[in-house]
Structure formats: structure tokens, C-alpha cells
C-alpha positions as CSV (number, residue, x, y, z in Angstrom):
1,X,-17.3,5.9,12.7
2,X,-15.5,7.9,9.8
3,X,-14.7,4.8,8.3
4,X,-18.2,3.7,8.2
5,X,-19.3,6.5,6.8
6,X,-16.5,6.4,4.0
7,X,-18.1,2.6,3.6
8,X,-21.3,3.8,3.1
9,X,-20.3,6.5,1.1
10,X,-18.8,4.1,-1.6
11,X,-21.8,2.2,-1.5
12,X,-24.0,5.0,-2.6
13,X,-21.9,7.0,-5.0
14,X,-20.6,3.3,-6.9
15,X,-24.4,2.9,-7.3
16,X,-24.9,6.0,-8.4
17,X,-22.4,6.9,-10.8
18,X,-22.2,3.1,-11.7
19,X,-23.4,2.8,-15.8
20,X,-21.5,6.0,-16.6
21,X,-17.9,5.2,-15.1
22,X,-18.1,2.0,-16.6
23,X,-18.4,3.1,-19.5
24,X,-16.0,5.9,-19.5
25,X,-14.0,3.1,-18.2
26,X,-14.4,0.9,-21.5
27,X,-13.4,3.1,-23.8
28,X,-10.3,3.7,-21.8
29,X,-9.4,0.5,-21.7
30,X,-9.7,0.4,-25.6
31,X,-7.4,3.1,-26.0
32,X,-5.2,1.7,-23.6
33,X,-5.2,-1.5,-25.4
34,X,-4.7,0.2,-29.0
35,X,-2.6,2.4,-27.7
36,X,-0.3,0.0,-26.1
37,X,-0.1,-3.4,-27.3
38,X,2.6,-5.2,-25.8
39,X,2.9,-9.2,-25.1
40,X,5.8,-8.1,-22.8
41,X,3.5,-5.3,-21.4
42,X,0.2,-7.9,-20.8
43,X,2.5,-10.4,-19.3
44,X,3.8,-7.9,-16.8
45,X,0.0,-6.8,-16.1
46,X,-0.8,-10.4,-15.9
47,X,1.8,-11.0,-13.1
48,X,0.6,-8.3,-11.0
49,X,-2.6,-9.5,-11.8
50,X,-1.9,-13.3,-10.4
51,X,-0.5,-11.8,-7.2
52,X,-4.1,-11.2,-5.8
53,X,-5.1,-14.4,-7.2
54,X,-6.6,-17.0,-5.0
55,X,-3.5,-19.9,-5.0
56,X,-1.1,-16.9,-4.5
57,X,-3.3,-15.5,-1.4
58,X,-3.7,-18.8,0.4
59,X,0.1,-19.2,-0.3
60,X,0.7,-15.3,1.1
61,X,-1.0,-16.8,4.1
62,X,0.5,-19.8,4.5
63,X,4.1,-18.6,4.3
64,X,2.4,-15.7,6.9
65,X,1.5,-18.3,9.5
66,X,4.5,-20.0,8.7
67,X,7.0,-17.0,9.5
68,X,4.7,-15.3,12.0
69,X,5.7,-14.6,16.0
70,X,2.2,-14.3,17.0
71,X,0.1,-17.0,15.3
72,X,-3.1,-15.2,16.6
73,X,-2.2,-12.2,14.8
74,X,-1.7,-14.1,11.2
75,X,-5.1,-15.8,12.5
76,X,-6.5,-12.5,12.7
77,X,-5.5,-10.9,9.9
78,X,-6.7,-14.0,7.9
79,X,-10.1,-13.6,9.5
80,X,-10.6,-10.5,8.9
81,X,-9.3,-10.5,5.0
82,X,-12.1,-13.3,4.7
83,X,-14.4,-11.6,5.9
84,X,-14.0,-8.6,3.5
85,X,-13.8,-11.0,0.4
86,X,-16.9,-12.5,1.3
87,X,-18.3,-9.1,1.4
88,X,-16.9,-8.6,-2.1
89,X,-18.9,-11.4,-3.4
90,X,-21.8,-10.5,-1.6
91,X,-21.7,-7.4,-3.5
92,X,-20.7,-8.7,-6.6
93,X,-23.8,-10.9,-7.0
94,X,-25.8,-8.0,-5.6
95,X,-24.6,-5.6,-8.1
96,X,-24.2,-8.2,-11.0
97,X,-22.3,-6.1,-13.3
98,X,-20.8,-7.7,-16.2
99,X,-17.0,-7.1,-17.3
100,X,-15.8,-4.9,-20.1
101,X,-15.1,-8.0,-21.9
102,X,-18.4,-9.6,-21.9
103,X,-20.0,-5.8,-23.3
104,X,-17.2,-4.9,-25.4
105,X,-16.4,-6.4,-28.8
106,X,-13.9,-3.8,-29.1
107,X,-11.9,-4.5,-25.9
108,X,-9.5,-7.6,-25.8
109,X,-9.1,-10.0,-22.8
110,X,-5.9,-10.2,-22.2
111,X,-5.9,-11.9,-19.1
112,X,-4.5,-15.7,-18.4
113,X,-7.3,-17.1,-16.5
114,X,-11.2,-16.2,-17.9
115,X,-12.7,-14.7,-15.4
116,X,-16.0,-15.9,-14.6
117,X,-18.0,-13.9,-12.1
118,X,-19.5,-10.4,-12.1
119,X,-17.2,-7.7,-11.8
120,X,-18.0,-5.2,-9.4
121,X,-16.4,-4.5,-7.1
122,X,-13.0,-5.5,-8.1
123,X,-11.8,-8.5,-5.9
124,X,-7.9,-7.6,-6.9
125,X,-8.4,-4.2,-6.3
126,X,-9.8,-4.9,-2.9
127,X,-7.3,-7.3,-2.2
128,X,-3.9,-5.1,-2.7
129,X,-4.1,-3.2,0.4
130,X,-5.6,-5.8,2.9
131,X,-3.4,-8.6,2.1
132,X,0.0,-7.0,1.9
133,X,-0.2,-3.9,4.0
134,X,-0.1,-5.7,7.3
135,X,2.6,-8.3,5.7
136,X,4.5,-5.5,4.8
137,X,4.0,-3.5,8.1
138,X,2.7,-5.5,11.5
139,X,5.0,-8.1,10.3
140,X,8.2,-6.1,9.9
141,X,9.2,-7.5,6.3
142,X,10.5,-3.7,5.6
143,X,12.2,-2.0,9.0
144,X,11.1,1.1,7.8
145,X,7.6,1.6,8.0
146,X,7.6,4.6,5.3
147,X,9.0,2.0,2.9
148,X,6.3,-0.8,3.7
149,X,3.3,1.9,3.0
150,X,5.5,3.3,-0.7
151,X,5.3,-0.8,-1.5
152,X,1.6,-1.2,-0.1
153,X,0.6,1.9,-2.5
154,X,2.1,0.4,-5.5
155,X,0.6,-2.4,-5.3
156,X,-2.7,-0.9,-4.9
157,X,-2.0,1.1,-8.1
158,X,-0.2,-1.2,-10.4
159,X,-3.1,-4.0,-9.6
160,X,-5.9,-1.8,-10.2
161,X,-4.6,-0.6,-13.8
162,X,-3.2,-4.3,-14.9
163,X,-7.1,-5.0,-14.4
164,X,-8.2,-2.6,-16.5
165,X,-5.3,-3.0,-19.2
166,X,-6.3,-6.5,-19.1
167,X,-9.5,-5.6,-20.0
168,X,-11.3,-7.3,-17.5
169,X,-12.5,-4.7,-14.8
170,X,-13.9,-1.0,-15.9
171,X,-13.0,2.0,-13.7
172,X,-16.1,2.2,-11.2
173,X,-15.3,-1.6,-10.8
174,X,-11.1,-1.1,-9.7
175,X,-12.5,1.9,-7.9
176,X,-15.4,0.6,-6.0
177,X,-12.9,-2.7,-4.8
178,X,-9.7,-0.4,-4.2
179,X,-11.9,2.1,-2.3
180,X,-13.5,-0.8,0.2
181,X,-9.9,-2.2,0.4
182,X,-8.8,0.7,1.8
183,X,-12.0,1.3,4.3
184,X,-11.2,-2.2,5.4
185,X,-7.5,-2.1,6.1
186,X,-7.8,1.4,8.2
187,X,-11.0,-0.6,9.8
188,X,-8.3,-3.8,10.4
189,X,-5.4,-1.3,11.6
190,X,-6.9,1.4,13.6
191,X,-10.3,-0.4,14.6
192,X,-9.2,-3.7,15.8
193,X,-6.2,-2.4,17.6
């Protein structure tokens, strides 16, 4: 019920304070990117970035079901992840909120791949938690479960900011996405169990 609440919560306060984090969130990407231009640096922001990409999720999923003891639990989590991204998109073409990079002369793209949908929420953002926290965790890829959540967290950091360095989500979008990835994984872990 909490957790609905907190869902609800986002909903509300991402259409609220929508227009004004966004652009608080552009001009930090522009001093970010003025501040730090780095090849070396984008190309490490653009690998975190391709981790939550779709190729490398259904490959995350298929080396899951591959490796997994219970097949209904990788079946599960599967679902369930789905689910969530189509809720992502849902939003996304309710909100329709353009990218930094589309409002922005003054803010590169410095992402591999052009994205080309709206941008909030923030489908990597969302994705960092959901995907790898119950890899990490239920599937025992770190014995120590302390370790699994110190990984889990950052990723949901580092993916968030290599979306913003790149120039290609503002802050109310990497917060709105990391903020219902985070709903939906307690939903996944605590809810479904």
C-alpha cells in the first residue's frame, strides 16, 4: 500500500515540478558538458548507458533463463520487468516531453545511438534497479547480499548521470524513471513474494 502511495506520489510531484527541474536540469547538463569534456569520459557514460539498452536487456535475460534453477522465477521476473517498461512508455507518450537535446542548442548529444522517443520518464533510469537487482540478489551472482545491493546502487547512480552527461535525459526525467524503478522492484521483491 506504501508503495502505491510512493507510485502515486511520483506521478503527482514529476507533473508538478516537471518544466522547472527540466530546466534546472539543462543547464546542468551544459556545465557538465563544458565542464567536462572528455571522449574517454563520454565513452565510459556511453557504456553504462548501453547496459540498459534493449539488445543488452534481452541478452541479460537470455543468459538469466539460461543460468537460472527455477525457470519460473526468470519467467517472472521477465514479466514483471515488461510490465513496468510498458508502463514507461505509457507514460512517456502521455507526458511527451522532449529531451534536452531537442530544446537545447547549447547542450551536445553525446550519446551513440539517437534517441528517438520522448523522454520522460527515463527508460535507463527505470531499468537499473529492476533488471539487475534481482540478478544480482534472488539469483546469487554475489554470496553476500550487502554486496549485490552496493552493485545494484551503482548502477542506479552511474546510469542515471551517464544520461544526463550524455545530454539526452534532464533531471525530472532520470528522477521520475529511477524513482518508479525503485517503486517497482520493492513492488517485485516484497509484494510478489
Amino acid at each position: 500500500m506504501m508503495v502505491l502511495a510512493f507510485l502515486i506520489t511520483i506521478l503527482v510531484l514529476n507533473a508538478v515540478f516537471m518544466e522547472p527541474l527540466f530546466e534546472l536540469g539543462v543547464n546542468i547538463i551544459h556545465s557538465m558538458q563544458v565542464g567536462f569534456e572528455s571522449k574517454v569520459f563520454a565513452g565510459f557514460m556511453n557504456f553504462f548507458s548501453l547496459i540498459c539498452n534493449t539488445p543488452i536487456i534481452s541478452l541479460v535475460f537470455l543468459i538469466e533463463m539460461g543460468l537460472a534453477k527455477h525457470k519460473l522465477k526468470a519467467i517472472i521476473h521477465l514479466s514483471f520487468f515488461l510490465l513496468g517498461f510498458h508502463i514507461i512508455a505509457i507514460l512517456k507518450a502521455a507526458y511527451q516531453q522532449s529531451r534536452p537535446i531537442w530544446v537545447s542548442s547549447e547542450i551536445q548529444r553525446w550519446e551513440w545511438f539517437c534517441p528517438t522517443d520522448f523522454g520522460n520518464p527515463s527508460g535507463h533510469s527505470y531499468v537499473a534497479f529492476p533488471l539487475f537487482e534481482p540478478l544480482f540478489s534472488k539469483y546469487e551472482v554475489f554470496e553476500n547480499l550487502k554486496l549485490a545491493w552496493i552493485f545494484s546502487i551503482f548502477f542506479g547512480i552511474v546510469v542515471p548521470f551517464s544520461r544526463m552527461y550524455l545530454g539526452v535525459h534532464s533531471m525530472n526525467q532520470i528522477f521520475f524513471g529511477f524513482s518508479f524503478g525503485m517503486a517497482w522492484i520493492l513492488i517485485y521483491r516484497y509484494g510478489l513474494r
